[in-house]
C-alpha positions in Angstrom: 88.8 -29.8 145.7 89.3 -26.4 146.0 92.3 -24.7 144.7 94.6 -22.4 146.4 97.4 -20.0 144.6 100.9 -19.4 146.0 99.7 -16.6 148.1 97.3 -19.1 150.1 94.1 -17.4 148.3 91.1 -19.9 146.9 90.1 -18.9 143.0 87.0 -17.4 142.0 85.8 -20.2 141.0 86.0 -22.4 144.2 84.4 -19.7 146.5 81.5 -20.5 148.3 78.4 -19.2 146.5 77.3 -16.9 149.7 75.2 -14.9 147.1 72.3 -17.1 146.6 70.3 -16.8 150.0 70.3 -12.9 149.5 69.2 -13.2 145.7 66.4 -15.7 146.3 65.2 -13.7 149.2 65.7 -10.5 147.1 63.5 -12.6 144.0 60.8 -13.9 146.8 60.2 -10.8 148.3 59.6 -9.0 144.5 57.5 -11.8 143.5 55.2 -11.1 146.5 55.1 -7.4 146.2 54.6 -7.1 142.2 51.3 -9.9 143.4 50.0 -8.0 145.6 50.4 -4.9 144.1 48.3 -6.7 141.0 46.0 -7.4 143.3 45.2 -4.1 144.7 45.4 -2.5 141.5 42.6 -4.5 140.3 40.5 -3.9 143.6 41.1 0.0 142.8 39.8 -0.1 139.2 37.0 -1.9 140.5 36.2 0.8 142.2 37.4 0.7 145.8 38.6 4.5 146.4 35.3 5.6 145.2 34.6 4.2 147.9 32.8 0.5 146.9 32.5 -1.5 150.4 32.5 -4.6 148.6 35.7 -4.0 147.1 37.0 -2.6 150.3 36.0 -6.2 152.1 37.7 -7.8 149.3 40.5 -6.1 149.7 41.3 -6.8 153.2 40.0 -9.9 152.7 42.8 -10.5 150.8 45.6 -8.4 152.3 44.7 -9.5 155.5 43.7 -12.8 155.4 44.0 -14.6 152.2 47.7 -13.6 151.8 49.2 -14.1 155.3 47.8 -17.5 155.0 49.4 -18.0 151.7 52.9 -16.9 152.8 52.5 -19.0 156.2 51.9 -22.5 153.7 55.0 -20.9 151.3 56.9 -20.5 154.8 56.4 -24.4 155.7 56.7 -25.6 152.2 60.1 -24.3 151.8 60.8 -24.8 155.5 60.6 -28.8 154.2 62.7 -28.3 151.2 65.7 -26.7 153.4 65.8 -30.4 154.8 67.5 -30.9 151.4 69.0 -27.4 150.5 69.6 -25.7 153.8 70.0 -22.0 151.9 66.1 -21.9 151.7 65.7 -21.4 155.6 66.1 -18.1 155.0 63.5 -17.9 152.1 61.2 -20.1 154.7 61.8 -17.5 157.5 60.9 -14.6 155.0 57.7 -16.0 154.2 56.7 -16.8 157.7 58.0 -13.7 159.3 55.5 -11.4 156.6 52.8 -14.0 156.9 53.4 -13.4 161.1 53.3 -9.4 160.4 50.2 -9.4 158.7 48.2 -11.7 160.7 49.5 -9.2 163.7 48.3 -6.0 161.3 45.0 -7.6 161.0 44.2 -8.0 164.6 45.4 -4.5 165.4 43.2 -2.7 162.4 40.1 -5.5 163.5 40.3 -6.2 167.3 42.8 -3.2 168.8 42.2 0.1 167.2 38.9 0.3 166.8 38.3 0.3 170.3 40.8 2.8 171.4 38.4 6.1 172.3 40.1 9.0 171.7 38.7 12.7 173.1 40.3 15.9 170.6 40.3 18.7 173.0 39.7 22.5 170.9 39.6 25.8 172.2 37.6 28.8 170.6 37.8 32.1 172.1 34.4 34.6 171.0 33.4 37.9 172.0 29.7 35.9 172.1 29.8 34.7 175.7 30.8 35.5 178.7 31.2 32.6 180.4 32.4 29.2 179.3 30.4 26.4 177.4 31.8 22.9 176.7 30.1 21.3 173.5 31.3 18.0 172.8 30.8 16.8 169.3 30.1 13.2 168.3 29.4 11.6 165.4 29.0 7.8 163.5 28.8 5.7 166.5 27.6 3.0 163.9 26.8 0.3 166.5 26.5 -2.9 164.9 24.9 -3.6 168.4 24.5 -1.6 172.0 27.1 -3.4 174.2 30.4 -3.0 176.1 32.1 -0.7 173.5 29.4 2.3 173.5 28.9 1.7 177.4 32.7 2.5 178.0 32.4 5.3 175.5 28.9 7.6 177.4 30.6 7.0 180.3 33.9 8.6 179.3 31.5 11.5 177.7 30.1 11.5 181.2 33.3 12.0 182.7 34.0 15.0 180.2 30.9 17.0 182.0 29.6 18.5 178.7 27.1 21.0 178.8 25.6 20.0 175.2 26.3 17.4 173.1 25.6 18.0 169.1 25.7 14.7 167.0 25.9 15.0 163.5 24.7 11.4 162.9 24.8 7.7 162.2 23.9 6.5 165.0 22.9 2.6 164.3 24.0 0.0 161.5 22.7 -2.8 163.3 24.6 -6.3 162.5 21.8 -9.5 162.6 20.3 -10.5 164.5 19.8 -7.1 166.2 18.2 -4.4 164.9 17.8 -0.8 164.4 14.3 -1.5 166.9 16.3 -3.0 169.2 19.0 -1.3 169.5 18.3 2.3 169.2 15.9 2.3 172.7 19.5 1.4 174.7 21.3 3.9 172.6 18.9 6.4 173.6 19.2 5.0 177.1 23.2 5.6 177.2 22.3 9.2 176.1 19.5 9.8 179.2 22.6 8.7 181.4 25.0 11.7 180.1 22.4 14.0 180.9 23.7 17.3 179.8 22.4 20.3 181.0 21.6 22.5 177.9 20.9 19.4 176.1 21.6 16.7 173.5 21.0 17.7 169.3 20.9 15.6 166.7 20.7 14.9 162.7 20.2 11.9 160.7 23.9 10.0 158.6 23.4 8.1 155.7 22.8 5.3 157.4 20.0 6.1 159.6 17.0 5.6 157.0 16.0 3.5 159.6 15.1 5.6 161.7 12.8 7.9 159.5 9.9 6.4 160.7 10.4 7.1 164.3 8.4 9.5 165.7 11.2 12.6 167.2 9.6 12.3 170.6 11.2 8.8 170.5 14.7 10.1 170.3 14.2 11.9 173.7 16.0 13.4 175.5 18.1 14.2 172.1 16.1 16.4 169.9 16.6 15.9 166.3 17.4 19.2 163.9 17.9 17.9 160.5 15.8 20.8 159.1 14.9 22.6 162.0 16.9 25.3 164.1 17.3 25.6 168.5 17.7 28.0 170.7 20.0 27.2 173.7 20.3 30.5 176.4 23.2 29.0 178.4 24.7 31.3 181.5 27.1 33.2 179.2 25.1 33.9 176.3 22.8 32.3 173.5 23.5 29.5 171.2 21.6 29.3 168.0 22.3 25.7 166.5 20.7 25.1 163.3 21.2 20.8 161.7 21.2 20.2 157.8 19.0 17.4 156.6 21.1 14.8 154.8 20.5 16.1 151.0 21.4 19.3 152.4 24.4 18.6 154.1 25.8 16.4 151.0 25.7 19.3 148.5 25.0 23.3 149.9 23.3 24.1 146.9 20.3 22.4 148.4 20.5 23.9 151.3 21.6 27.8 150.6 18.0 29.0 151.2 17.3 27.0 154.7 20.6 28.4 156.0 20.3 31.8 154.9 16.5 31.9 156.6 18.1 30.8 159.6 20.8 33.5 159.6 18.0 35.8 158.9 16.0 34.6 161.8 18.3 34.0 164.5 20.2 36.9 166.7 23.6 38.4 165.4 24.7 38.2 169.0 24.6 34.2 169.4 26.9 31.8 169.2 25.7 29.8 165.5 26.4 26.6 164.7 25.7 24.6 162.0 25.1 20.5 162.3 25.3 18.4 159.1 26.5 14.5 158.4 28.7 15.7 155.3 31.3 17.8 155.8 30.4 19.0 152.1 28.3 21.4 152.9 31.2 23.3 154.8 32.3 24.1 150.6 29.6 27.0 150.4 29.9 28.6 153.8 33.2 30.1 154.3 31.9 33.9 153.5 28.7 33.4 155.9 28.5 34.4 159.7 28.5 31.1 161.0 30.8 30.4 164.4 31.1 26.7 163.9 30.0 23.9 161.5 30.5 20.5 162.6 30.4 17.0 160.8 31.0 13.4 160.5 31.0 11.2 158.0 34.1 10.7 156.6 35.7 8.9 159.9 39.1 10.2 159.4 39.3 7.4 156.1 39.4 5.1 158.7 42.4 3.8 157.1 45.0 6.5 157.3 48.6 6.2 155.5 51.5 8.0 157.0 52.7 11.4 155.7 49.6 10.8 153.3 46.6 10.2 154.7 43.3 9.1 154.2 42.7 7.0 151.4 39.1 7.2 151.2 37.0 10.0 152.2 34.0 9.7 150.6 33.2 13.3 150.3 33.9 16.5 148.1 36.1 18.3 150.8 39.7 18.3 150.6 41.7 15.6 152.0 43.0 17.4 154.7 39.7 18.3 155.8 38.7 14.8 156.5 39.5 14.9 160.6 40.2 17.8 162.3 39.5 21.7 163.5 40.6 24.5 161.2 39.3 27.7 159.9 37.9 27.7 156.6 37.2 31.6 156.5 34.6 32.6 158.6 33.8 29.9 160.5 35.4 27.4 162.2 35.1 23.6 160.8 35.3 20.4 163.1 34.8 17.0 161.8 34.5 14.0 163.7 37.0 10.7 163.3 33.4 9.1 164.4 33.2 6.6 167.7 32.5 3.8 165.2 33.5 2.2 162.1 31.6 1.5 158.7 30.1 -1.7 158.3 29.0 -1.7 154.9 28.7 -4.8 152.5 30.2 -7.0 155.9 32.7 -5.1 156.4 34.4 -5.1 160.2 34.8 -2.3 162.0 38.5 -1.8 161.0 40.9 1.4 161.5 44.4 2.2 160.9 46.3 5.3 161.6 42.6 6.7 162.6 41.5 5.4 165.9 37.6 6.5 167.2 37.0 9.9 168.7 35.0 12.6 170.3 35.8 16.0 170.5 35.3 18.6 173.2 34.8 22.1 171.9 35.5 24.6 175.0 33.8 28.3 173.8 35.5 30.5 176.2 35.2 34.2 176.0 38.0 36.2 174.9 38.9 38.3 177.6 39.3 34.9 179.2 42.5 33.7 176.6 43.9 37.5 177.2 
């Protein structure tokens, strides 16, 4: 029995121990985190920031999967043993409620995000035309197979009313059993349907070897630059648009002496912009007279931490470089998000924090922005 002092107060000793659900869900919740975090480490020094899409899969996998299923069976075992020590109810609910968050997680980063199409508007005021050009810049579309998803997306392009599109690659990873024969004809069929007027430009990703052995003529009505310049002569001025091969775009060492023969060649007065897959290749132009480079890529990281950003980029450029418009001396630098995810080594097309995008680039003359 419990004893009580003169002053009608119960002794230490005889209090309820109301302690022990906080501590054991204090200990449960450690336990979990110092696991996982073993977890992760080990995916990271096996090489999944560098980035290897193996350990990547593994990972979520794991985090996303493996786990939630782990804490659900933790949540109903220790839901059973409350029968006989109510305190662990609240260890139960624990597990179930984390295994219930990351179940949710996973369907937003699989099923939610990577279908929500985002269009990054940027304005860039230049002496170089007189009237107004829309370019909208795509890149890394990535279908694992021509359907619903890329349908939705041309026709919100179409809605935009570009008067060029410039795509700086990736077009297919096609996901058995389609392929990149099948599917590129109706990808070049959702392109006919946008129709700008000054036209469609392209260069080859990284995961276009595919397509190599297509003839160019089969990519009309988009003509393919990777190595080659154009000349567009819109009603406010000219556009001179030179595309990287992917080499060059991947380290500007390689291509130095293609860009400077373009700048040589093309006219001082146009508009210039410069198409390739890897934003790298943006490191060695900063002192040239280029207007705009654009590239892909890096899709954001894909998996985007708050207030820190992209874990993976898979490129040389600095972090914050990895989505976004900015100035990087001379010219101005856009790179895409993409309008698809990697799907590498299995992987689906999952996003955090980074959801798909196209960008329209309005060139508007400056007297326009006075």
């Amino acid at each position: 029995m419990s004893r009580i002092d003169e002053f009608g107060m119960m002794d230490a000793a005889s209090r309820p121990k109301r302690r022990w659900p906080i501590l054991s869900l204090i200990s449960a919740l450690a336990v979990v985190l110092v696991y996982v975090g073993i977890r992760n480490y080990a995916f990271i020094q096996a090489g999944m920031l560098n980035p290897n899409f193996g350990q990547i899969h593994r990972a979520y996998d794991f985090n996303l999967w493996e786990l939630p299923w782990t804490l659900f069976a933790l949540g109903l075992l220790t839901g059973v043993a409350s029968l006989l020590r109510r305190e662990l109810v609240w260890l139960a609910g624990l597990f179930v409620f984390l295994a219930v968050d990351l179940f949710a997680l996973r369907y937003w980063v699989t099923y939610v995000e990577p279908n929500r199409h985002e269009v990054r508007y940027v304005r860039i005021a230049t002496p170089k035309l007189s009237k107004p050009v829309r370019l909208l810049h795509i890149s890394d579309i990535q279908s694992g197979g021509i359907g619903q998803k890329e349908e939705a997306l041309f026709e919100r392009i179409a809605e935009l009313e570009p008067d060029i599109i410039l795509n700086t690659g990736d077009f297919v990873q096609a996901v058995p059993p389609r392929t990149t024969d099948s599917e590129l004809p109706k990808l070049i069929d959702l392109v006919d349907r946008v129709n700008p007027r000054y036209g469609t430009f392209g260069v080859y990703g990284d995961t276009d070897y595919l397509l190599y052995r297509f003839r160019v003529e089969e990519f009309a009505p988009m003509r393919m630059l990777s190595s080659r310049s154009a000349h567009v002569q819109t009603d406010g001025g000219g556009l001179s648009i030179h595309g990287l091969n992917l080499n060059q775009s991947r380290d500007f060492n390689y291509a130095q002496r293609a860009v400077e023969m373009w700048l040589a060649e093309s006219d001082p007065a146009d508009f210039r912009i410069l198409l390739g897959h890897s934003p790298n290749y943006a490191l060695g132009v900063g002192e040239l007279p280029i207007d705009l480079c654009l590239a892909g890529h890096t899709h954001g990281g894909q998996v985007r931490i708050p207030s820190y950003g992209p874990l993976v980029t898979d490129s040389e450029v600095p972090r914050e470089w990895a989505r976004g418009f900015r100035q990087i001396g001379i010219p101005y630098l856009n790179v895409s998000a993409g309008a698809g995810s990697n799907r590498f080594e299995g992987l689906p097309p999952m996003r955090f924090n980074c959801p798909t995008e196209v960008t329209l680039i309005e060139l508007v003359p400056i007297q326009a922005v006075r």
